[in-house]
C-alpha positions in Angstrom: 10.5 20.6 19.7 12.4 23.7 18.8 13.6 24.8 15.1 16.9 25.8 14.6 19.7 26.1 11.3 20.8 22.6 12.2 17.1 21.0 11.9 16.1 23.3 9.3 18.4 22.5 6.5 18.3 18.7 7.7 14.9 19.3 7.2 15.5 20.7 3.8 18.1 17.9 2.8 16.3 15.2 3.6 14.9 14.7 0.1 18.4 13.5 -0.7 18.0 10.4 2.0 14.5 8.8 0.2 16.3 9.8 -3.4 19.3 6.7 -2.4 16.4 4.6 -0.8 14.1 5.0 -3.5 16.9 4.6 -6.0 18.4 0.9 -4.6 15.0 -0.4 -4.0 14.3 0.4 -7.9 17.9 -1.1 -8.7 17.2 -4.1 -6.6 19.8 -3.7 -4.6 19.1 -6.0 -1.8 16.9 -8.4 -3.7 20.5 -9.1 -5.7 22.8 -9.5 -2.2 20.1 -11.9 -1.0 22.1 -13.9 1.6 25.5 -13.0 -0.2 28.5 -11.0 0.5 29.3 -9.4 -2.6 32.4 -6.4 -3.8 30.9 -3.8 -5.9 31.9 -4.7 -8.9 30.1 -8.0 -8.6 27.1 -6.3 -7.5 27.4 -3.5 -10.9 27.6 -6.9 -12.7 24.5 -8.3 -11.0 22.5 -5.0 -11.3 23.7 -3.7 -14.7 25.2 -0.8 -13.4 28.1 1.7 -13.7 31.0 0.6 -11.2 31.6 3.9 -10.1 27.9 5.0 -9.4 26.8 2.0 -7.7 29.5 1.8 -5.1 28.7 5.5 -4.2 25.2 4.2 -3.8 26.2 1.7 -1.9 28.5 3.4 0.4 25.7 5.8 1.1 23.1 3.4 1.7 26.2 1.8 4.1 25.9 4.8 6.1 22.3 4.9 6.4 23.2 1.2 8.3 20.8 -0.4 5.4 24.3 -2.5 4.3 26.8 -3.3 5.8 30.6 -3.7 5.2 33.3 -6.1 5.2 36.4 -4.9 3.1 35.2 -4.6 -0.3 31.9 -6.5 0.6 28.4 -5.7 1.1 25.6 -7.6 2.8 21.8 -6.8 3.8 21.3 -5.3 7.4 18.4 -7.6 9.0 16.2 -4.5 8.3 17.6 -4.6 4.6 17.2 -8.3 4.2 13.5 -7.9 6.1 11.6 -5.2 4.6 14.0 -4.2 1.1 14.6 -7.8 -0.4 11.7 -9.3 -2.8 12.2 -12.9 -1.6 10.5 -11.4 1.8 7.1 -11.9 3.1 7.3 -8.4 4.7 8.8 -6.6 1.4 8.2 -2.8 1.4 9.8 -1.9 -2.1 6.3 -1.3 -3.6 5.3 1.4 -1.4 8.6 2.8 -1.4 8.2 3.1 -5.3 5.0 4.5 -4.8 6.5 7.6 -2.8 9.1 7.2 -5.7 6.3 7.9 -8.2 5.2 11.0 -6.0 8.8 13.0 -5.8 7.8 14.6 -9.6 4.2 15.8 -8.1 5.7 17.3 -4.3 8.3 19.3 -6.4 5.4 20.9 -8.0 3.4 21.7 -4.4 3.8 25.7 -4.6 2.1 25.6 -7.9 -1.0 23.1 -6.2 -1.1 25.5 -4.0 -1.3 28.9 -5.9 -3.8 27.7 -8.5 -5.9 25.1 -6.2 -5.9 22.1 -8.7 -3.8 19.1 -9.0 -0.6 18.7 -10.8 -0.6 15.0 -11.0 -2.7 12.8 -13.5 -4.5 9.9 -13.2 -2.9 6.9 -14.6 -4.7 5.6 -17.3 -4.7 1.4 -18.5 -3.3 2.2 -21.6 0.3 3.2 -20.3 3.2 0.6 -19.7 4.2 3.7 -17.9 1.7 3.9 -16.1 0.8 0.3 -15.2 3.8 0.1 -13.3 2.7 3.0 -11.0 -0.5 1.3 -10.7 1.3 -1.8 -9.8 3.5 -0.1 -7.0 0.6 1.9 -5.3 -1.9 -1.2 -5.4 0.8 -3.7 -4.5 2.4 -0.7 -2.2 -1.0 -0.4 -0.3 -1.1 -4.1 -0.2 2.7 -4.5 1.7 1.0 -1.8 4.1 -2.0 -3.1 4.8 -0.5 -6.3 5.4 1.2 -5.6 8.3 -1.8 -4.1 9.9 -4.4 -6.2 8.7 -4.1 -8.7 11.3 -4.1 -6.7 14.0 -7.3 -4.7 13.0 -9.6 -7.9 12.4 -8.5 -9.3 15.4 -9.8 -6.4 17.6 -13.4 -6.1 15.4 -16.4 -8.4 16.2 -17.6 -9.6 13.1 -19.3 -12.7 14.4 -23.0 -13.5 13.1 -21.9 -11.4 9.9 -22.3 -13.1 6.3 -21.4 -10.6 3.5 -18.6 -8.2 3.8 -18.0 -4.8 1.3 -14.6 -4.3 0.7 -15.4 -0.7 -1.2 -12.3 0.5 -3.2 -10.5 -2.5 -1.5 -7.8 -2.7 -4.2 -6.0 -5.9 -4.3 -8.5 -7.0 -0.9 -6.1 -7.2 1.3 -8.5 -6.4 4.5 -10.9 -8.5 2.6 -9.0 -11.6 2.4 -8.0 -11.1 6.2 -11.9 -10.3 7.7 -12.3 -13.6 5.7 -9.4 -15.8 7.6 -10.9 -14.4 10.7 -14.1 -15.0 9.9 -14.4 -18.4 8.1 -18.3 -17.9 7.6 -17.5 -14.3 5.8 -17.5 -13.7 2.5 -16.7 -10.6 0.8 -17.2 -8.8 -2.6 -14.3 -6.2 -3.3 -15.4 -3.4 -5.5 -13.1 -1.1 -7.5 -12.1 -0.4 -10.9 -11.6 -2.6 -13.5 -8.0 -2.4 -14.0 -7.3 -3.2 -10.1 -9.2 -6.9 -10.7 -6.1 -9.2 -12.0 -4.2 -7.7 -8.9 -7.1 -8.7 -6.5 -7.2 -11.9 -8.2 -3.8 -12.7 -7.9 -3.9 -11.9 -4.2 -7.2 -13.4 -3.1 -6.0 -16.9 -5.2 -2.5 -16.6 -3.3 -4.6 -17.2 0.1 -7.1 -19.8 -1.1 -9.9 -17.5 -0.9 -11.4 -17.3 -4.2 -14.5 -19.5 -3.5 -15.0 -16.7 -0.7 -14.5 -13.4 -2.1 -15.6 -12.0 -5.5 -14.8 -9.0 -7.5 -17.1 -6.4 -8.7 -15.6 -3.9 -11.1 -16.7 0.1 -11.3 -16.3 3.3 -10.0 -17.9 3.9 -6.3 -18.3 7.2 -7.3 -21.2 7.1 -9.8 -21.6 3.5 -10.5 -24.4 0.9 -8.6 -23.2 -1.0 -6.1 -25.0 -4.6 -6.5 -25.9 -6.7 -3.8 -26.7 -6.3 0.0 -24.7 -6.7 3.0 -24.6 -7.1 6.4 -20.8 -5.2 7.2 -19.0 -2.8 4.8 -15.3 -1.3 5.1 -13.8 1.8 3.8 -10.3 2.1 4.1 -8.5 5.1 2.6 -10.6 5.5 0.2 -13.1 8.9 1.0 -9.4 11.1 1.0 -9.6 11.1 -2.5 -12.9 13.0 -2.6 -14.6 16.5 -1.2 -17.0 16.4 1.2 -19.8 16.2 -1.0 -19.0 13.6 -2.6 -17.9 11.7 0.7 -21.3 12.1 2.0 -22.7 10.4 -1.6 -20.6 7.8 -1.1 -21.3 7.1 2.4 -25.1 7.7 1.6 -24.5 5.4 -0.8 -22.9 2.4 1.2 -25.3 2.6 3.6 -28.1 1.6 1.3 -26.8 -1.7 0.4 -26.5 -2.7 4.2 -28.9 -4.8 5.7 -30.9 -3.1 8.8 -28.2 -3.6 12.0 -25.6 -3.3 9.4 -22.0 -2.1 10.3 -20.4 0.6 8.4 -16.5 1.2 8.9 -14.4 3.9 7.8 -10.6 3.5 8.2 -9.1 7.1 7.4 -5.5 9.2 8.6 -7.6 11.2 10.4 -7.1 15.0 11.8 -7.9 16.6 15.1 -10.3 19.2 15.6 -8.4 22.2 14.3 -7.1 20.5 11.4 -3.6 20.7 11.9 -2.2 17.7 13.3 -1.5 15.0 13.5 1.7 15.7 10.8 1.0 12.9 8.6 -2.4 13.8 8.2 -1.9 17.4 7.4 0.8 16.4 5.0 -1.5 14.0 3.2 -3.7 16.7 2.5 -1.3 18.4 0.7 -0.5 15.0 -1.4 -4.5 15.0 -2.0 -4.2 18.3 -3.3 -1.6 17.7 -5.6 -3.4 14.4 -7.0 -6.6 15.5 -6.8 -9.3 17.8 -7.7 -10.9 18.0 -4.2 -9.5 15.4 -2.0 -8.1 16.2 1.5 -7.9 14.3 5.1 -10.6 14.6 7.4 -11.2 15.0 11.0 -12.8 13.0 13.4 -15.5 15.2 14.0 -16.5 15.4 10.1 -16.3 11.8 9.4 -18.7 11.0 12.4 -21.4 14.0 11.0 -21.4 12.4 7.5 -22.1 8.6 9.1 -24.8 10.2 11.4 -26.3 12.1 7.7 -26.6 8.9 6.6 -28.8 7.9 9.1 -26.4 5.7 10.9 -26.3 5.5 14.7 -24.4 4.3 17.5 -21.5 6.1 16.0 -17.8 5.8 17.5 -14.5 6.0 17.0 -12.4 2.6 18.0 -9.7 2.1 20.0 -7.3 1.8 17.4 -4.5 4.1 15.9 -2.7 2.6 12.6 0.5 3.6 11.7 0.3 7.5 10.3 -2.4 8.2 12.8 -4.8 6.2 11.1 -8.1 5.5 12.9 -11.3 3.5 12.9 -15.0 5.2 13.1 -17.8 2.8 12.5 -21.8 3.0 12.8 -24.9 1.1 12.7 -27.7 1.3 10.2 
């Protein structure tokens, strides 16, 4: 892979390509074409828009072969009518707001870098604002766990296992699908408080709620109630240093009964720390979120399971979207 002008600048430009994605997933672009071919003046009229904006919009997002288009009228691509449109089981829009929600932060990444601390706050409960960022990072993580979820807890033995951990498990989306794999499983999900109506929502959408329970609090310095026989982490030890990695792994390992399985599921980094690309860039999203949060490599994520007395320690035979990965040990 050589760089040259040409891949450079597209490089450079290519903010400008998620900017008209992010912008007609937050219009609702292809939620309002549906099954329909529609001018753009219908579609301003549908969408509350400004005639002359929206068919740029839609002209561009025509090139990007998102839409396509027949004289004055636009329809949803398969892909479009697939992943973009809300009436979809396979919706992505949530996510894709989520990135939307992170352009403000990424702008800011030389000053993250200079002083070392985050430029992006928490969201807090109180915020309309900030609800709906909630909602589009738990919902986003949901559309993206969804389409991996099956395939992970078909490839991981859980038979002969009662009580599953679902720690930071946000709206339980692994939860809920350990569970239809497992139909003697249950599972608690623990996270904070303000992520329970959105667990609740998705664990009653699947029938599960006689299965899996909610238990509200922060990982971090909060107990965690109960014992259990298999515990998950997924995406969830990024957010903190090491030190507080190895707490929370020391910690999760206490609650497991003796033969118990512990599973981390991070975006995980080679050796030298720099590569895969999406791991290294999600560092660099850490750092602008976060006080101490980073990705991890292989080799560190298997040292802090073996400090916590864990053994038989491996990595599976599994690589997620992102370069995601499995490592999982035995108490």
């Amino acid at each position: 892979m050589e760089w040259n002008p040409k891949r450079l600048l597209e490089t450079s430009g290519n903010y400008w390509l998620s900017c008209t994605l992010h912008a007609a997933v937050k219009i609702d672009v292809f939620t309002a074409l549906a099954d329909k071919e529609l001018t753009g003046v219908e579609l301003a009229k549908k969408t509350r828009c400004d005639k002359r904006g929206l068919i740029m919009l839609l002209n561009a997002v025509t090139a990007m072969q998102l839409l396509k288009k027949k004289g004055e009228k636009y329809l949803n691509s398969p892909a479009s009518k697939t992943f973009l449109s809300k009436d979809s089981p396979k919706y992505l829009g949530h996510i894709i707001m989520h990135h939307h929600h992170l352009v403000e932060s990424w702008e800011q990444l030389d000053k993250a870098i200079i002083t070392g601390k985050p430029v992006r706050k928490r969201s807090s409960s109180e915020d309309k604002e900030d609800n709906k960022v909630r909602e589009s990072f738990l919902m986003g993580m949901f559309n993206m766990a969804m389409n991996i979820a099956p395939y992970i807890v078909s490839q991981i033995d859980l038979s002969g296992r009662t009580h599953f951990l679902d720690l930071g498990g946000g709206p339980g989306t692994y939860a809920i699908h350990f569970c239809l794999e497992n139909p003697e499983l249950k599972a608690t999900i623990f996270d904070f408080p303000t992520t329970k109506p959105f667990a609740q929502k998705t664990i009653k959408k699947f029938d599960l709620s006689k299965r899996i329970d909610f238990q509200a609090g922060n990982f971090t310095v909060d107990e965690i109630k109960g014992k259990y026989d298999v515990a998950w982490l997924s995406h969830v030890l990024h957010s903190e240093g090491p030190d507080e990695c190895q707490r929370v792994i020391d910690k999760t390992a206490a609650v497991l009964e003796p033969g118990g399985m512990l599973m981390v599921h991070e975006f995980i980094l080679d050796k030298a720390m720099s590569g895969p690309l999406f791991p290294a860039l999600f560092s660099m999203n850490m750092l602008l979120g976060t006080s101490e949060g980073q990705s991890y490599s292989d080799i560190q994520l298997k040292e802090m399971l073996k400090k916590a007395g864990l053994k038989k320690i491996k990595r599976l035979d599994f690589c997620g979207p992102n370069d995601s990965g499995i490592i999982v040990g035995i108490k």
